[in-house]
N, C-alpha and C positions, 0 to 999 in steps of 0.2 A: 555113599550117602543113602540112608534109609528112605524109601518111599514115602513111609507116612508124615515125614518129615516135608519133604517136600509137597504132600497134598494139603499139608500145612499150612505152610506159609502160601498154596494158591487160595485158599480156603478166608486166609486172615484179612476180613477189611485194612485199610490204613496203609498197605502195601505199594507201593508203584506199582500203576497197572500193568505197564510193560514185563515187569518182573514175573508177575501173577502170572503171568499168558503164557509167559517163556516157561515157568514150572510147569504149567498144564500139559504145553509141551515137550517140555522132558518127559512126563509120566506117558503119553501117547510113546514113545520106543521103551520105555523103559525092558521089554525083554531081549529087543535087540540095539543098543545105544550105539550110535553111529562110531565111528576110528576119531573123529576128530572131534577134538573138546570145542564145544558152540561156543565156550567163552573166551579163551585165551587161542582157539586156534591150533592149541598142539596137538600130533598126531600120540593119540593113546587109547587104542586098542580095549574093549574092555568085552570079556566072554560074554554070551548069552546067557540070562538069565530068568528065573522064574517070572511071569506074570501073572500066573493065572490068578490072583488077587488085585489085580487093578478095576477092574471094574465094579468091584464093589466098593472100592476105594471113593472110584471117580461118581459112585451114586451119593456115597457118604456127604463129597463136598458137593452135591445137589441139594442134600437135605440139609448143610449148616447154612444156607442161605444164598450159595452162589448170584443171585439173580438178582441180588441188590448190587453186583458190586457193576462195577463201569462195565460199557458192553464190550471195548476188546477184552474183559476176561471173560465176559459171558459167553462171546461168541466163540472165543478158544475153546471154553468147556464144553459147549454143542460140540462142536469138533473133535472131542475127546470122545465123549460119548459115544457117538458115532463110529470113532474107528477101533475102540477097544469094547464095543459091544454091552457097553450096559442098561440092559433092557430095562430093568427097574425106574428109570428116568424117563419112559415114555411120557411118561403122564404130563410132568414137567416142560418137556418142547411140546405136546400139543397143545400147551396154554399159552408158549412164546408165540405161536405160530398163526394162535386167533389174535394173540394183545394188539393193541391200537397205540398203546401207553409205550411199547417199547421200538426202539429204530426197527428199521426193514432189515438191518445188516443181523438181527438179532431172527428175525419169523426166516429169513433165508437161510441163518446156519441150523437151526433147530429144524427145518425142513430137509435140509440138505442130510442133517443125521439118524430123520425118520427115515428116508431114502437107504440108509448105509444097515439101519437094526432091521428093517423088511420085512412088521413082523404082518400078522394078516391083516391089522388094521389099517396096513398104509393107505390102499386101496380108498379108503373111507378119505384118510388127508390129505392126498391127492385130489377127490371130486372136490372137496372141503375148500384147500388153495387155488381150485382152476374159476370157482364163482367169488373168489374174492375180489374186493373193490381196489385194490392195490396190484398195479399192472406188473408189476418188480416180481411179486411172489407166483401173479400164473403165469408170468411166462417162465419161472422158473420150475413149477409145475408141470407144466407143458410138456418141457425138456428131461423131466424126471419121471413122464408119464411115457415117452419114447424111450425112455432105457429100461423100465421097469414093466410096459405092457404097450408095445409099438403098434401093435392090430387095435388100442384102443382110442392112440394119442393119432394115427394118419388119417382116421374121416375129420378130423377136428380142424387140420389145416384149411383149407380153402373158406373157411368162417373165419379162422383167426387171419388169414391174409387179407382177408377183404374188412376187416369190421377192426382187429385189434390194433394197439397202440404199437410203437417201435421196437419197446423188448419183447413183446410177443412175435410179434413176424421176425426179430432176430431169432427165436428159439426156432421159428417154424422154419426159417432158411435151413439151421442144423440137422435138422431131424427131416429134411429133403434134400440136404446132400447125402446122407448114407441109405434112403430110401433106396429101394432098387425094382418097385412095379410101373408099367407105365401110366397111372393116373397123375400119382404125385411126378414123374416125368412131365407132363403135361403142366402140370399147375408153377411146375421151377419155368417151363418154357414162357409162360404166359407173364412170369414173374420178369424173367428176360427180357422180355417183350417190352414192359412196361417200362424199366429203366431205358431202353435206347430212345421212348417214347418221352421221356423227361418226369414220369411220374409216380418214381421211388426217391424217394428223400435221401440225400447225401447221405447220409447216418447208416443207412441202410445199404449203400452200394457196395461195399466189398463184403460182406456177408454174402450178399446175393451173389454176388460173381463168385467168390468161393465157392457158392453152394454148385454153382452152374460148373465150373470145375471139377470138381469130385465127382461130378455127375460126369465130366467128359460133352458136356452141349455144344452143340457145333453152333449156336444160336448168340454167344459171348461174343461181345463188343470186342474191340477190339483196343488191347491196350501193351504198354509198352512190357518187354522183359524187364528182368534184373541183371545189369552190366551193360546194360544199352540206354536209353533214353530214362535215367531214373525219376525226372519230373513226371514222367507218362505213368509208368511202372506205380510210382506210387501217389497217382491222383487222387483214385479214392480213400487213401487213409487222412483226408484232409479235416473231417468229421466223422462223429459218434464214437470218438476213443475212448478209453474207460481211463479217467483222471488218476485214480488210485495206482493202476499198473503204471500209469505213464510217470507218474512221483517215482515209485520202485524201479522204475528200470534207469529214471535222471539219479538219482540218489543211490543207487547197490551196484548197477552195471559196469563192472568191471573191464570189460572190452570198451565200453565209451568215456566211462572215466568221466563224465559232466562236471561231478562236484569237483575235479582238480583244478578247474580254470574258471569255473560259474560258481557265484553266488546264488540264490534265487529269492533273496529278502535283503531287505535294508538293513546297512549298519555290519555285512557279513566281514569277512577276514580279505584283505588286500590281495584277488590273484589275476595270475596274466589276462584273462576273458575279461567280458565285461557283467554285470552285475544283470541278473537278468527279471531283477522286478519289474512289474508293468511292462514284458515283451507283449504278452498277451494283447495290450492294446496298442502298442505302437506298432505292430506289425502286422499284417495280415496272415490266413495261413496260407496262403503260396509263398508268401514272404520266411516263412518258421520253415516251412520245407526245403527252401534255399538254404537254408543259414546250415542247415543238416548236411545237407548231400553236397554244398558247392559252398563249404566256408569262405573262399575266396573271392565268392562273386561279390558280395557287399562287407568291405570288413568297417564295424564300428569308428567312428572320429575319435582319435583317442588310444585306440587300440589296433594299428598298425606294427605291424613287427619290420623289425633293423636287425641287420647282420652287422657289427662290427669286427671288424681285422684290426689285428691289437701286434702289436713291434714286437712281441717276442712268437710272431706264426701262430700264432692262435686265434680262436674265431671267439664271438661272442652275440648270442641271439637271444630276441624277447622282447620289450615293449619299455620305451623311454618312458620314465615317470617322470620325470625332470634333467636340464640340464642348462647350465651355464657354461661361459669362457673357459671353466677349471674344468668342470666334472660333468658326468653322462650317469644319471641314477636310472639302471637298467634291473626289470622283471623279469625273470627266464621264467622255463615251460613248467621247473617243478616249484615256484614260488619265491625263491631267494632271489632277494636283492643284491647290486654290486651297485658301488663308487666305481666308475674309472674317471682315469685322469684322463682329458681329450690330448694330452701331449703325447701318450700310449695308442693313439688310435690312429691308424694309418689308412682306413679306410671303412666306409658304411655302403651301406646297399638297402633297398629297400625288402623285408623277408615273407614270406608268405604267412597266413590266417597262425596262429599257434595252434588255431582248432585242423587238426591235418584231413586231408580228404579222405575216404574212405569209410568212413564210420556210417553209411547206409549198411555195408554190406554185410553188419553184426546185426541189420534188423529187420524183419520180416514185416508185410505188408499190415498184420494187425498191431504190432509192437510199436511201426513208425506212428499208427493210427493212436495209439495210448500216448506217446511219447508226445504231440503234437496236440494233444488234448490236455496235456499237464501245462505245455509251453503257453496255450492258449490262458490257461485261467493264475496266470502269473499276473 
């Protein structure tokens, strides 16, 4: 497939945006294109190739207009920009990155790719985004001003701890976990201090404890491991998860597997779980943290699992949708339905959650924290 073919079709209004975004990303490896084909899956192998023409490429679809089209291709193309280096496009993200008119997901990825070209002006877009009235871009600021000039972004913390909003003092936790002088020591100690004192905001707790971590403080509350007490262990991922990760990891997560048993919208396809629109409100989140780590502690009305023993030694497990005097209409784990005849069935038992235990142990304290934040705004 020719590139400019592809810059193409991400270039053409009219297109599915999804599709648009996924070309842009294609072009961002096109010198090294991954063993396996993103679309079909197959392993195929393809040599390394010339790039050194994509970036003018990827300025070209700056100039047929990119910035009208929907922002997930906008923001892919930031992204592009960024990691194949086309400078010529400066001009362009520092206008995403004052607009008012455009999402925040838009001033973040054009900042994120000023961040990646470095050229002497960043300097400038940095002071630029740290006096902005949108908390979202300085704290992202903030965190871009600790990678790219850390002697400029650590006097900065103990104002932003004391005075900023929640994404700012999250950046500022980051950028004092890998601190390593004793002022910022001090200021994580104080930060310490305040959560066992009651007055750090949920949102904020495992950040800060992380931060206290990495730092090694002997001043950390005290909470539970991982394989021991998981309620404890993962208290603080109860809030401030980031919703979007927490969709991606219900919806992609292959070790949890969510979408093979949950729904998460009305009208979804019939499976063994229950249908998990509006958890968000019928449960609380210590309640969402249960349902994770100790499926069995409450299993839905409805969605109890039966083992049945069937007259020719065979077993048969999953959740009754119905049954009469004749027949037993049974759901197993990977979605197929069975008739049995109850003449066939020589004995049942009551089966444990279909959601099996285990599944904390594929996710780390900020992942439960996203994942628990998707469940919430169901």
């Amino acid at each position: 497939m020719h590139a400019g073919r592809v810059a193409d079709y991400a270039a053409t209004p009219g297109r599915p945006a999804e599709l648009r975004a996924e070309a842009l990303a294609y072009l961002g490896f096109w010198g090294d294109p991954p063993d396996r084909d993103r679309v079909q899956g197959a392993w195929r192998p393809l040599a390394e190739r010339d790039a050194s023409f994509i970036p003018e490429l990827v300025a070209a679809i700056g100039r047929r207009g990119i910035g009208d089209a929907p922002a997930e291709v906008v923001d892919a193309w930031c992204a592009l920009v960024g990691s194949c280096g086309a400078l010529e496009s400066q001009t362009i993200l520092r206008a995403w990155v004052k607009s008012r008119a455009r999402p925040q997901s838009t001033a973040l990825a054009a900042l994120s790719a000023l961040e990646q070209l470095a050229d002497e002006g960043f300097t400038e877009d940095l002071k630029r985004a740290l006096m902005d009235d949108r908390e979202v871009l300085r704290a992202a600021a903030l965190a871009a001003l600790g990678r790219h000039d850390r002697a400029r972004a650590l006097p900065l913390l103990a104002d932003v701890l004391q005075r900023g909003g929640p994404e700012e003092r999250r950046a500022a936790f980051g950028l004092l976990a890998t601190a390593e002088d004793a002022g910022t020591a001090e200021l994580l100690r104080g930060q310490l201090a305040a959560l066992e004192a009651g007055l750090v905001a949920g949102e904020l707790a495992l950040d800060l404890v992380r931060a206290g971590e990495a730092r090694g403080m002997r001043e950390l509350p005290e909470r539970g491991a991982a394989g021991a007490d998981l309620g404890a262990y993962y208290a603080l991922s109860l809030a401030g998860g980031e919703l979007t990760q927490g969709r991606k990891i219900f919806m992609e997560n292959a070790a949890l597997a969510c979408r093979r048993c949950h729904t998460a919208d009305d009208g979804g396809a019939q499976r063994v779980g229950p249908d998990l629109a509006g958890v968000g409100t019928r449960l609380t989140p210590e309640q969402l943290l249960e349902a994770v780590i100790s499926p069995n502690a409450s299993v839905v009305d409805g969605y109890d699992s039966v083992v049945l023993s069937m007259d020719d030694g065979s077993y048969m497990s999953g959740r009754v949708l119905e049954e009469d005097a004749e027949t037993v209409v049974l759901l197993d784990a990977e979605g197929d339905v069975f008739d049995l005849a109850v003449e066939e069935i020589t004995g049942r038992s009551v089966g444990l959650s279909a959601m099996p235990d285990g599944h904390a142990e594929h996710l780390n304290r900020r992942a439960m924290r996203d994942l628990i934040a998707y469940l919430k705004s169901l």
